[in-house]
C-alpha positions as CSV (number, residue, x, y, z in Angstrom):
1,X,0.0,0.0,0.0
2,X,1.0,3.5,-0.6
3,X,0.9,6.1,1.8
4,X,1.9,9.2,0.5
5,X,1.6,10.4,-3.2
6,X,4.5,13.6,-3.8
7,X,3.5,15.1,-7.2
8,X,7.1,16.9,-8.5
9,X,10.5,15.5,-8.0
10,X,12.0,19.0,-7.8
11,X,13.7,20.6,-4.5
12,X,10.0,20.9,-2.8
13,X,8.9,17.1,-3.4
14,X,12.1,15.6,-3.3
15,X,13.1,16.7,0.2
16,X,9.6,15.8,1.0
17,X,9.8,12.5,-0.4
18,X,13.4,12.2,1.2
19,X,11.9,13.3,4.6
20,X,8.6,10.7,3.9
21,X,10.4,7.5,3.2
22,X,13.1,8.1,6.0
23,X,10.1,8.4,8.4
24,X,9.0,4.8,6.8
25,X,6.5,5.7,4.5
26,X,5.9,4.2,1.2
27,X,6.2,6.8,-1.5
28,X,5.5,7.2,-5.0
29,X,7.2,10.5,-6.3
30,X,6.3,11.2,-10.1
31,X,8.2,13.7,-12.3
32,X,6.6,14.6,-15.7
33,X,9.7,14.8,-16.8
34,X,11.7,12.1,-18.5
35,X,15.2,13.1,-17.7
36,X,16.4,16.3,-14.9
37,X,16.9,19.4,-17.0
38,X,17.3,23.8,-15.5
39,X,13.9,25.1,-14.4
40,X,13.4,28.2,-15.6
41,X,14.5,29.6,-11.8
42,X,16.4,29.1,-9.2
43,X,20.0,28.7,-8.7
44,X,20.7,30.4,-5.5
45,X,21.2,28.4,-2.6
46,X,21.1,31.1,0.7
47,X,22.7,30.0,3.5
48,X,19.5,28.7,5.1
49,X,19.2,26.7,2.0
50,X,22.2,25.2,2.2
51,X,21.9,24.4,6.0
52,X,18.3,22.6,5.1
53,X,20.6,20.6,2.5
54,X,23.0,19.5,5.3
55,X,20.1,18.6,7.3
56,X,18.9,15.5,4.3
57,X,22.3,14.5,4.4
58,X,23.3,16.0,0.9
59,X,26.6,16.4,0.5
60,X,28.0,20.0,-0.8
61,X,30.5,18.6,-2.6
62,X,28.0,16.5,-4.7
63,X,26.6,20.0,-5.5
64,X,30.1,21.7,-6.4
65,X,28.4,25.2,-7.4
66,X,29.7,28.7,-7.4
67,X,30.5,30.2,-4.0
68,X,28.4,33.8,-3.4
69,X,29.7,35.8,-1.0
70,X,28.3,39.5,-2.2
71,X,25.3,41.1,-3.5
72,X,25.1,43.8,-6.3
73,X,22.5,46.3,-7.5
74,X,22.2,47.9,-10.5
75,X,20.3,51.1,-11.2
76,X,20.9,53.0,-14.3
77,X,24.2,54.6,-13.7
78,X,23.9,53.8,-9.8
79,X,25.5,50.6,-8.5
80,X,26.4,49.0,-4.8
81,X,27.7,45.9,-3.5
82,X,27.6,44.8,-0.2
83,X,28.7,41.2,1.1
84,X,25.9,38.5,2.3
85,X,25.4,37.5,5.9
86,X,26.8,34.5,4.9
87,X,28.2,32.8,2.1
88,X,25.6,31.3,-0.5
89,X,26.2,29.1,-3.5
90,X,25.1,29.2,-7.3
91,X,24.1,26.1,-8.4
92,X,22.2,24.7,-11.6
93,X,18.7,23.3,-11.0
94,X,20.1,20.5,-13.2
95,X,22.8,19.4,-10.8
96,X,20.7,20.4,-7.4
97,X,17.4,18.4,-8.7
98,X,19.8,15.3,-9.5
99,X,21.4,15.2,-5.8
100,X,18.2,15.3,-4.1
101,X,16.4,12.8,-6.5
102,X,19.2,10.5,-6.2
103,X,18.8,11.3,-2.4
104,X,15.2,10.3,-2.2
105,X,15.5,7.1,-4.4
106,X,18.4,6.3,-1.6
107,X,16.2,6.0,1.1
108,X,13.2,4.2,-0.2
109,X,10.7,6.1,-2.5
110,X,9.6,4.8,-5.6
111,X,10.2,7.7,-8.3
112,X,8.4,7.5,-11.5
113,X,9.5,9.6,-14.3
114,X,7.5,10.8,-17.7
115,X,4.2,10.4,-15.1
116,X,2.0,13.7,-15.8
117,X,-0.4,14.0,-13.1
118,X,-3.3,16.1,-14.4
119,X,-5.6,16.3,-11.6
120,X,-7.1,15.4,-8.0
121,X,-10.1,14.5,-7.0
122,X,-9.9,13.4,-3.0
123,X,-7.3,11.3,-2.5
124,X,-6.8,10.0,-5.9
125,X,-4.2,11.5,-8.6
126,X,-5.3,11.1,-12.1
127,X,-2.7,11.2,-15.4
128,X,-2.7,12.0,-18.6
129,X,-2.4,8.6,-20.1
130,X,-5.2,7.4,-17.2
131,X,-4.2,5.8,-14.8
132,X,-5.4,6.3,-11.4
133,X,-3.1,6.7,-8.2
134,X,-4.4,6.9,-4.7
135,X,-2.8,7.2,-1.2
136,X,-4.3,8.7,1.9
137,X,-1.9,11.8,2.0
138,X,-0.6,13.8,-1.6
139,X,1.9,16.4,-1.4
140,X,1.7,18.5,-4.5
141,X,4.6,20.1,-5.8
142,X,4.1,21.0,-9.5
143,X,6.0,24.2,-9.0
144,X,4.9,27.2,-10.6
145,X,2.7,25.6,-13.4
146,X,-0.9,25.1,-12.9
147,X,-3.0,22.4,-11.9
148,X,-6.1,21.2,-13.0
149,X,-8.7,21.4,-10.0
150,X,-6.1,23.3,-8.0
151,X,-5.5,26.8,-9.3
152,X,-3.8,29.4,-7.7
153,X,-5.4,32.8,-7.6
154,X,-2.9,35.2,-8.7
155,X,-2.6,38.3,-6.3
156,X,-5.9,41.4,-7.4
157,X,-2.9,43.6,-8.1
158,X,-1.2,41.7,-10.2
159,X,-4.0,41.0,-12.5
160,X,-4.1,44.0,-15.0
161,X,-0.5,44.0,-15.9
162,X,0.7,40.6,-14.4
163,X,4.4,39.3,-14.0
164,X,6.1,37.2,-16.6
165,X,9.5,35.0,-15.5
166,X,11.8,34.5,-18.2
167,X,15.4,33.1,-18.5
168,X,18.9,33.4,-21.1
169,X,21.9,31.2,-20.4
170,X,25.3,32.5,-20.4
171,X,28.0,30.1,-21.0
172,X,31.4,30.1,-19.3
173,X,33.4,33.0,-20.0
174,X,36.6,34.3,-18.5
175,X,35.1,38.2,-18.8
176,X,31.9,36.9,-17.6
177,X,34.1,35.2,-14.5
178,X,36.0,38.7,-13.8
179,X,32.3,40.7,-14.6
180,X,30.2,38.5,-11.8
181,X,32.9,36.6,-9.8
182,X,31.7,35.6,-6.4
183,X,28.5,37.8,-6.3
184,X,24.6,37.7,-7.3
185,X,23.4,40.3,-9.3
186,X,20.5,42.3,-9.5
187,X,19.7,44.9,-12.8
188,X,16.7,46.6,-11.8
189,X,14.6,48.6,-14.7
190,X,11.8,50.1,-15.1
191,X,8.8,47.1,-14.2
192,X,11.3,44.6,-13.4
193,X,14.5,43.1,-12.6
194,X,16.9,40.7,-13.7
195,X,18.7,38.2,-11.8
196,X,22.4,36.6,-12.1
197,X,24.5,34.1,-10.8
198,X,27.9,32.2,-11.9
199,X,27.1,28.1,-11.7
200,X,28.8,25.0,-11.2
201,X,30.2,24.8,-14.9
202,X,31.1,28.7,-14.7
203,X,27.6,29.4,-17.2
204,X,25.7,31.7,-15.8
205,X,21.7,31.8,-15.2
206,X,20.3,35.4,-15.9
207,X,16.1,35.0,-15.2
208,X,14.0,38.3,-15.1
209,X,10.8,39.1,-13.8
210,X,9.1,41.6,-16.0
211,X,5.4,42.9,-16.2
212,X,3.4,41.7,-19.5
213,X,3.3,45.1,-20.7
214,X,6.8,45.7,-20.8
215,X,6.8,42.4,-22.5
216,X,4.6,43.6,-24.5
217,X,6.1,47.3,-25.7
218,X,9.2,44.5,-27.4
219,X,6.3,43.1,-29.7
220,X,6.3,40.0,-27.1
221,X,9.7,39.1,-28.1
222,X,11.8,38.5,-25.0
223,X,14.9,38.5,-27.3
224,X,14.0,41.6,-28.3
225,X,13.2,43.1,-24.8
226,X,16.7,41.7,-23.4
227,X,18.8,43.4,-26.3
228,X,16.8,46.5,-25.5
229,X,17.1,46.0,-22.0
230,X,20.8,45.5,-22.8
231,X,21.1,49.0,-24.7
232,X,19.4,50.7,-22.2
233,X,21.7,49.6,-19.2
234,X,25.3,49.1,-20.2
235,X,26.2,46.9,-17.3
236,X,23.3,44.5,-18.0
237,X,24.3,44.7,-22.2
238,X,28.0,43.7,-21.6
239,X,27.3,40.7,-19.5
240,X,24.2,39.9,-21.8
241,X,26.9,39.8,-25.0
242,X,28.0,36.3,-23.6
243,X,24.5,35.1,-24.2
244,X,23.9,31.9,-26.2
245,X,21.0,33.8,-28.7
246,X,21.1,30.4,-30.7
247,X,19.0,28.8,-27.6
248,X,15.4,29.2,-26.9
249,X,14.6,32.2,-23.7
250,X,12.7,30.3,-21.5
251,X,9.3,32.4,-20.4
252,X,6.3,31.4,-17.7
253,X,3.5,33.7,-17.8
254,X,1.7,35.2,-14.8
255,X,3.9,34.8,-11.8
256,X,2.0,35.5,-8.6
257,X,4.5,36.9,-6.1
258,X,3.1,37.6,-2.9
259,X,0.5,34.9,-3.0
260,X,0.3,32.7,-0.4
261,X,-2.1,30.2,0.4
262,X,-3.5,29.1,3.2
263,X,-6.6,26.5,2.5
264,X,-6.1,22.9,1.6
265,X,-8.1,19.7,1.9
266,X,-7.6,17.3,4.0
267,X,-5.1,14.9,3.3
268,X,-3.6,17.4,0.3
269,X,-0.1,19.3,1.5
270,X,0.7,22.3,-0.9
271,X,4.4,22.3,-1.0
272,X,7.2,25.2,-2.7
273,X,5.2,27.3,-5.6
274,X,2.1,25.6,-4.5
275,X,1.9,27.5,-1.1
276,X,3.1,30.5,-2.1
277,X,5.8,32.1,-4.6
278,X,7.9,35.1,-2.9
279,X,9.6,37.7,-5.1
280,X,12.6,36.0,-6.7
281,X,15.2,38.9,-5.9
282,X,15.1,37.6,-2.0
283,X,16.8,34.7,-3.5
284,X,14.7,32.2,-1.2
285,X,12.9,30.2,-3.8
286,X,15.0,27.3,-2.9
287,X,14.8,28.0,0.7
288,X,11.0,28.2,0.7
289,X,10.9,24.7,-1.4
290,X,12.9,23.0,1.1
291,X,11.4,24.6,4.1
292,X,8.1,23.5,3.0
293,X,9.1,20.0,2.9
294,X,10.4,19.5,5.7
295,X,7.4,20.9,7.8
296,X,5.3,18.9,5.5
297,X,6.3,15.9,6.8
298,X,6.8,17.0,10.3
299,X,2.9,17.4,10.5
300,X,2.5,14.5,8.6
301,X,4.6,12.4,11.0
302,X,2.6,14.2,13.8
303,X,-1.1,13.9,12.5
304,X,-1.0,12.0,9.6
305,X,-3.1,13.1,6.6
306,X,-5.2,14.9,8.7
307,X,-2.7,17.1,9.5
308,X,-2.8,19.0,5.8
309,X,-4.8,22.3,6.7
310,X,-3.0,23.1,10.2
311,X,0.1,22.8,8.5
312,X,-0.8,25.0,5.4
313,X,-2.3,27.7,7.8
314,X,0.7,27.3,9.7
315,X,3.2,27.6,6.8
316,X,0.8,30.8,5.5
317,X,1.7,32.5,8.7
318,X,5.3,31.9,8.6
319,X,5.5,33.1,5.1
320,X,3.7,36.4,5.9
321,X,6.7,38.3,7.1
322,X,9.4,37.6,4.5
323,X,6.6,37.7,1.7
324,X,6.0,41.4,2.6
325,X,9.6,42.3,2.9
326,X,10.5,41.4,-0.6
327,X,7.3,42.7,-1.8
328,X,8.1,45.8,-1.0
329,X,12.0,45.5,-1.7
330,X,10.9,44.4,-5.5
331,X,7.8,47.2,-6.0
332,X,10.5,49.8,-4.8
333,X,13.4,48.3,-7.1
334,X,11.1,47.8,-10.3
335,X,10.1,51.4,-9.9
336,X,12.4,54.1,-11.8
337,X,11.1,56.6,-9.2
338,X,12.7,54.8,-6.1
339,X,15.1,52.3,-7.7
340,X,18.2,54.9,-7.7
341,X,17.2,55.7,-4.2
342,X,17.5,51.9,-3.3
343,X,20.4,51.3,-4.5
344,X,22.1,55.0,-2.8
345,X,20.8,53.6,0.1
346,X,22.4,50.3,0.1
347,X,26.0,51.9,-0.4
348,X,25.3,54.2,2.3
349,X,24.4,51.5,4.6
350,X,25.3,48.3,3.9
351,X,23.9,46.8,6.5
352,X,20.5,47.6,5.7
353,X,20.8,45.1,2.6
354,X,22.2,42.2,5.3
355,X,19.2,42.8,7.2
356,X,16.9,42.7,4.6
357,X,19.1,39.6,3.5
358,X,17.9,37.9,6.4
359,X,14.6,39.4,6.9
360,X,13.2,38.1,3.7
361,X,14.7,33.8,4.7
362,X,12.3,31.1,5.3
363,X,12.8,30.4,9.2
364,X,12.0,27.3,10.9
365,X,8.6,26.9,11.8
């Protein structure tokens, strides 16, 4: 018999799967997926992260990666760089989702790859080529993509102009080493931002977060938004001219950062992206993946299946705090008006951006 369905082998269901079967639990864990490729995010591995890693026994040599030790801003001609609280790491979703699934098929679950769960009705998971699976406790981990029967409900604001999440690799180059080196970046324009970190291989993984109608204003090209996102801020040009424009830019559409949720059903644990997506410049994607994990199965080992909507109210609350910080860290940074003030501000008191470093972590619940 199988007691607990995990839906996603990414960082969310695999450290819950991880954290299920060393409990004793039999698990399925299906991946859509037939072989581990880069999500469109992620990357960054905060220190919190990386102690949660430690914690499922994952070794950080397995992980190799791209020490980060600073944070940089870019606004217009305005920059800053102040160093972390404490040192992070840049690693490929690639390399990090391979470690942890290797991890959970170590200690007992039963992953099932190219298995496209489409829906859930109770405690039965439905797929595309239908068959029906059924356990008394599911943890759904689909990450930011949508579910059938369990939408998210992006936040009001975001709904007339919402967020889109797109993604360019950089492969290794010795400028791009001397241009990024040891820090993540952050190029805030107008109605958005753009991300970067070095990886294990020395690439380099620049996403964005842009509003649809700035999207838009580039015909709905993002190759033609990033080149004229490039001419328009020289920094974010030169380390966009080690882009590989021969690949496809990765793009998700409607982003819902700030929403958190705080209803389930019983039995149904709403794990990473599922229970809420926090702005991606906090850098705690990851952390809030594995975070939500591991409490899953604490209340699972505590109350069983039953145990689903204490924990998701639970994990709502927790989220509250460092949700709103980066909120308003990104609506300030994406915004022309302030964004130059923010980064002033950083270089005249660096260790504003450590607090709000570790203000905006997922802490243990």
């Amino acid at each position: 018999m199988t007691d607990a369905i995990v839906i996603g082998a990414g960082p969310a269901g695999a450290a819950a799967a991880i954290g299920l079967a060393r409990a004793g639990a039999a698990v399925q864990l299906l991946e859509r997926t037939r072989e581990t490729d880069d999500a469109l995010c992620g990357g960054f591995l905060s220190w919190h992260s990386l102690a949660r890693l430690d914690a499922l026994g994952i070794d950080r040599a397995a992980l190799g990666g791209q020490p980060v030790t600073r944070v940089r801003l870019f606004a217009g001609s305005r920059r800053s760089e102040t160093d972390l609280p404490q040192a992070a790491l840049g690693v490929s979703r690639r390399r990090l989702d391979t470690v942890l699934q290797a991890a959970a098929v170590a200690a007992g679950a039963d992953m099932w790859r190219g298995v496209h769960a489409t829906m859930i009705d109770g405690q039965t998971v439905q797929t595309r080529d239908g068959a029906t699976l059924s356990a008394p406790s599911l943890f759904l981990a689909s990450g930011k993509h949508g579910f059938r029967g369990q939408a998210r409900k992006p936040a009001a604001w975001q709904q007339h102009d919402p967020v889109m999440g797109l993604r360019l690799r950089v492969p290794p180059h010795p400028t791009l080493d001397r241009l990024i080196g040891d820090a993540v970046e952050l190029h805030l324009f107008d109605r958005g931002y753009a991300g970067l970190v070095r990886q294990e291989d020395g690439s380099a993984n620049l996403c964005l977060a842009t509003h649809k109608s700035r999207l838009d204003a580039a015909g709905g090209d993002p190759a033609a938004l990033l080149r004229a996102l490039g001419a328009a801020h020289p920094h974010l040009g030169e380390r966009c001219a080690f882009a590989d424009w021969s690949r496809s830019i990765d793009a998700i559409g409607h982003v819902p950062y700030g929403w958190r949720s705080a209803d389930t059903a019983p039995g149904l644990f709403r794990l990473g992206d599922q229970a809420g997506v926090i702005p991606s410049l906090a850098g705690e994607g990851m952390g809030l993946a594995l975070a939500s994990g591991d409490a899953a199965v604490a209340a699972w080992r505590r109350g069983g299946s039953d145990a689903a909507p204490a924990f998701q109210q639970a994990l709502a609350a927790r989220l509250r705090r460092p949700f709103a910080i980066a909120s308003t860290v990104w609506r300030l940074g994406e915004n022309p008006r302030t964004a130059g003030s923010l980064t002033s501000l950083a270089n005249a008191f660096p260790s504003l951006v450590r607090a709000a470093s570790r203000a905006t972590r997922i802490g243990d619940g």
